[in-house]
Biotite code that builds the C-alpha atoms (Angstrom):
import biotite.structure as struc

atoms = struc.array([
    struc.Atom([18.230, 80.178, -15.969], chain_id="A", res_id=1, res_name="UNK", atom_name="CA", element="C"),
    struc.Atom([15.507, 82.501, -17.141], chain_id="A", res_id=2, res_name="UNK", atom_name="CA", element="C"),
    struc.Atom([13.979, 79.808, -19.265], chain_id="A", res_id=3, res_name="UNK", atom_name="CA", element="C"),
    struc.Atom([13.945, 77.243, -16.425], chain_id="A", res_id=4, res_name="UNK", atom_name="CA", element="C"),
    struc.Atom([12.602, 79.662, -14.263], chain_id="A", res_id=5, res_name="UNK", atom_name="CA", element="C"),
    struc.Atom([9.519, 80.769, -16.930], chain_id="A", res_id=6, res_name="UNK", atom_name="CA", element="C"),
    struc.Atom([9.166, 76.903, -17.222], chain_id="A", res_id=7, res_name="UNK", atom_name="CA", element="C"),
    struc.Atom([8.508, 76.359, -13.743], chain_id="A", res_id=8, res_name="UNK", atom_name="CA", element="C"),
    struc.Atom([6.462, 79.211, -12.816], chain_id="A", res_id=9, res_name="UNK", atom_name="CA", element="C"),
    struc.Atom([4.201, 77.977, -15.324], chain_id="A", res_id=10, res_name="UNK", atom_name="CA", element="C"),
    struc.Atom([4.003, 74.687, -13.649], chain_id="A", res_id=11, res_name="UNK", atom_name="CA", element="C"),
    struc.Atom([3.712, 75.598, -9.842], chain_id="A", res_id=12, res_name="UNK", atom_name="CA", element="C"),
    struc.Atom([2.901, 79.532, -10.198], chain_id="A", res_id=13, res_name="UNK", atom_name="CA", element="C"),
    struc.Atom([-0.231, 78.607, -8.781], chain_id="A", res_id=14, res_name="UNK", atom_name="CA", element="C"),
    struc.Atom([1.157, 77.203, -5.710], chain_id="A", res_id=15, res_name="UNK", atom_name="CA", element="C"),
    struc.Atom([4.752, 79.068, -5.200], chain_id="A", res_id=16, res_name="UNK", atom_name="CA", element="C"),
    struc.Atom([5.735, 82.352, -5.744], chain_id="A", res_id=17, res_name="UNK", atom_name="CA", element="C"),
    struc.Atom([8.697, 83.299, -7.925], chain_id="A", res_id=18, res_name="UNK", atom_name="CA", element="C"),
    struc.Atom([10.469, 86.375, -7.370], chain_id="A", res_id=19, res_name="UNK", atom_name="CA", element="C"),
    struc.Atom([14.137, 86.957, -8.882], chain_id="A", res_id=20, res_name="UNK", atom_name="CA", element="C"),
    struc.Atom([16.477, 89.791, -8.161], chain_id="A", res_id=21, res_name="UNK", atom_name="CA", element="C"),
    struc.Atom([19.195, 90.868, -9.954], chain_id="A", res_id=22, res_name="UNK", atom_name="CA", element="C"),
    struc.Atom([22.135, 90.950, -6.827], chain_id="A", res_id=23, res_name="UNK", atom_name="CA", element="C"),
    struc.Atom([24.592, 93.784, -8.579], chain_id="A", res_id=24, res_name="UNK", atom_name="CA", element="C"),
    struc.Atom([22.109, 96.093, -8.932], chain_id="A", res_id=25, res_name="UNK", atom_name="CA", element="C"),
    struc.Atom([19.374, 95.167, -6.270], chain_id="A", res_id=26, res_name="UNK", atom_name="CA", element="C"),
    struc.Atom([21.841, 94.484, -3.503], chain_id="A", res_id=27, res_name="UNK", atom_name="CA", element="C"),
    struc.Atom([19.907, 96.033, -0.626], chain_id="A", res_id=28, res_name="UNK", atom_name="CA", element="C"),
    struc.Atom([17.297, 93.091, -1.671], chain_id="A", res_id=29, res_name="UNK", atom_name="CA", element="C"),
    struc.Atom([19.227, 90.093, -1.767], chain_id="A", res_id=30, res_name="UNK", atom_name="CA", element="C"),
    struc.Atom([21.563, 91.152, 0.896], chain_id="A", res_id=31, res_name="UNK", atom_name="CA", element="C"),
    struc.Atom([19.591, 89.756, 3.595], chain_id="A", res_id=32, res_name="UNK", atom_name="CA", element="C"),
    struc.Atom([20.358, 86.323, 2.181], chain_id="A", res_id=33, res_name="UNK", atom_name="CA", element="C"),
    struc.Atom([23.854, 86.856, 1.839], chain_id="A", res_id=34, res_name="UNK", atom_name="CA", element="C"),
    struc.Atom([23.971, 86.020, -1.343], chain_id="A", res_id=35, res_name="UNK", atom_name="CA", element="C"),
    struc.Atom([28.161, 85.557, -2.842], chain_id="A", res_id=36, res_name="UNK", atom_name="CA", element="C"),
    struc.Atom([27.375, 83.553, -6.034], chain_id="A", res_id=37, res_name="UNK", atom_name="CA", element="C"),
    struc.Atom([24.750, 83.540, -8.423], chain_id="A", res_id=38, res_name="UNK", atom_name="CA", element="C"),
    struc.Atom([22.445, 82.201, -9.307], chain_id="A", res_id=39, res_name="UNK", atom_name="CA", element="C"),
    struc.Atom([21.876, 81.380, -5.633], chain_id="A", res_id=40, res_name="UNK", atom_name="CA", element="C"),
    struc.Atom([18.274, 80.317, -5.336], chain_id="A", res_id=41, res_name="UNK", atom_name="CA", element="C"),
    struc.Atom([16.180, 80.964, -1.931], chain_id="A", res_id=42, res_name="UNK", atom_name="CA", element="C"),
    struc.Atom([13.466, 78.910, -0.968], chain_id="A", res_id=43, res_name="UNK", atom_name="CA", element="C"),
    struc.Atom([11.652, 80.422, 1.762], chain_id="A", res_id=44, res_name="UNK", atom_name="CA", element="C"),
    struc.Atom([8.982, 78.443, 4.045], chain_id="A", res_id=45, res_name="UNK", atom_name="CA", element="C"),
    struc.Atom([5.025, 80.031, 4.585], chain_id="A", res_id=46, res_name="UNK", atom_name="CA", element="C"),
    struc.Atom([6.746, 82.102, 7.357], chain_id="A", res_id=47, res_name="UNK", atom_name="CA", element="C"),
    struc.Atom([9.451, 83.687, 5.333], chain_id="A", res_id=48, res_name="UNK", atom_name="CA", element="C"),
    struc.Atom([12.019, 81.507, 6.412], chain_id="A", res_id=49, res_name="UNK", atom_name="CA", element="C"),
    struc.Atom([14.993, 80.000, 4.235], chain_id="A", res_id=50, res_name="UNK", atom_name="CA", element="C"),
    struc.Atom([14.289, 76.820, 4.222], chain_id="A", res_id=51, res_name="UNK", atom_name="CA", element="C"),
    struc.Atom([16.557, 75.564, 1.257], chain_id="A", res_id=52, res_name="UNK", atom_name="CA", element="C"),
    struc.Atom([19.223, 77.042, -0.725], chain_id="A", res_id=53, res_name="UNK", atom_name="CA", element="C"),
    struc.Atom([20.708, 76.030, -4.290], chain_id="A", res_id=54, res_name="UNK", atom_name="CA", element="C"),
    struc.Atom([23.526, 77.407, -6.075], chain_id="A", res_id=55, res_name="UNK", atom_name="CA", element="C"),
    struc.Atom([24.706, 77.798, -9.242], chain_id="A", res_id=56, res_name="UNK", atom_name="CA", element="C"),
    struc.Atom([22.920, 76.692, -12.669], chain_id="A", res_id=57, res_name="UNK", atom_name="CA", element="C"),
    struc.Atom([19.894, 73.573, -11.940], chain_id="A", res_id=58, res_name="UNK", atom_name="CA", element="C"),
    struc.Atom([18.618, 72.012, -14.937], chain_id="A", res_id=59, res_name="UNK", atom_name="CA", element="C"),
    struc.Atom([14.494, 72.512, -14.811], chain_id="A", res_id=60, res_name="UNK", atom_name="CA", element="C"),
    struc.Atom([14.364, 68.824, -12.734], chain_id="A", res_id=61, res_name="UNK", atom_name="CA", element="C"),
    struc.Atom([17.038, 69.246, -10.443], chain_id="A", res_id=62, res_name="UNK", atom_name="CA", element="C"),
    struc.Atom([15.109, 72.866, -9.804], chain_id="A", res_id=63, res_name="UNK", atom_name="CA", element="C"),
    struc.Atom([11.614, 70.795, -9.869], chain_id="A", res_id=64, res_name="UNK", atom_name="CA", element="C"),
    struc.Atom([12.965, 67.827, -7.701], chain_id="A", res_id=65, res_name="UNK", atom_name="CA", element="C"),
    struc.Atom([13.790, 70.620, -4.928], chain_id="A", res_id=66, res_name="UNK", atom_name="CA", element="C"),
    struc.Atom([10.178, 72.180, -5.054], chain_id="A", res_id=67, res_name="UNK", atom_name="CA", element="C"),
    struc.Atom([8.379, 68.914, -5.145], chain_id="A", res_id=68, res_name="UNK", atom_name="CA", element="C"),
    struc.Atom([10.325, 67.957, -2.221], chain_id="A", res_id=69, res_name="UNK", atom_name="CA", element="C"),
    struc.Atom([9.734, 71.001, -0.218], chain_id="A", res_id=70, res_name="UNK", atom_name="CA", element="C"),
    struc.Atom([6.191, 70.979, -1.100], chain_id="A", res_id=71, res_name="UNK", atom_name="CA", element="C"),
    struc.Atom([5.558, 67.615, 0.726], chain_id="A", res_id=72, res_name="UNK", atom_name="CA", element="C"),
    struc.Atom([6.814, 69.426, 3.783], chain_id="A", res_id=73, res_name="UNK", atom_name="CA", element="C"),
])
């Protein structure tokens, strides 16, 4: 997914923020979102909210799809 993800932070970087965690060694990070499979992606809202989840591998415009969507709300 790394490639996906460098592929779309170069599209939207300028309007979303990408952050990534590795969840078996930076648990205490991504165990607020209770994250049991990866790659489980978190889209969080302007207030920090989830508001969408995906999980497992997205090709780039199933993952771009999701942010264009969210982006018109």
């Amino acid at each position: 997914m790394e490639p996906v993800m460098a592929q779309l932070e170069d599209e939207y970087g300028d309007r979303v923020d990408f952050i990534s965690y590795n969840a078996a060694s930076e648990r205490e990070k991504v165990s607020p979102y209770r994250i049991s499979v990866t790659p489980t992606f978190v889209f969080l809202d302007a207030e920090g909210r989830e508001a969408d989840r995906l999980t497992g591998y997205q090709p780039a415009e199933a993952m771009r799809s999701r942010i264009e969507s969210l982006l018109r709300e």
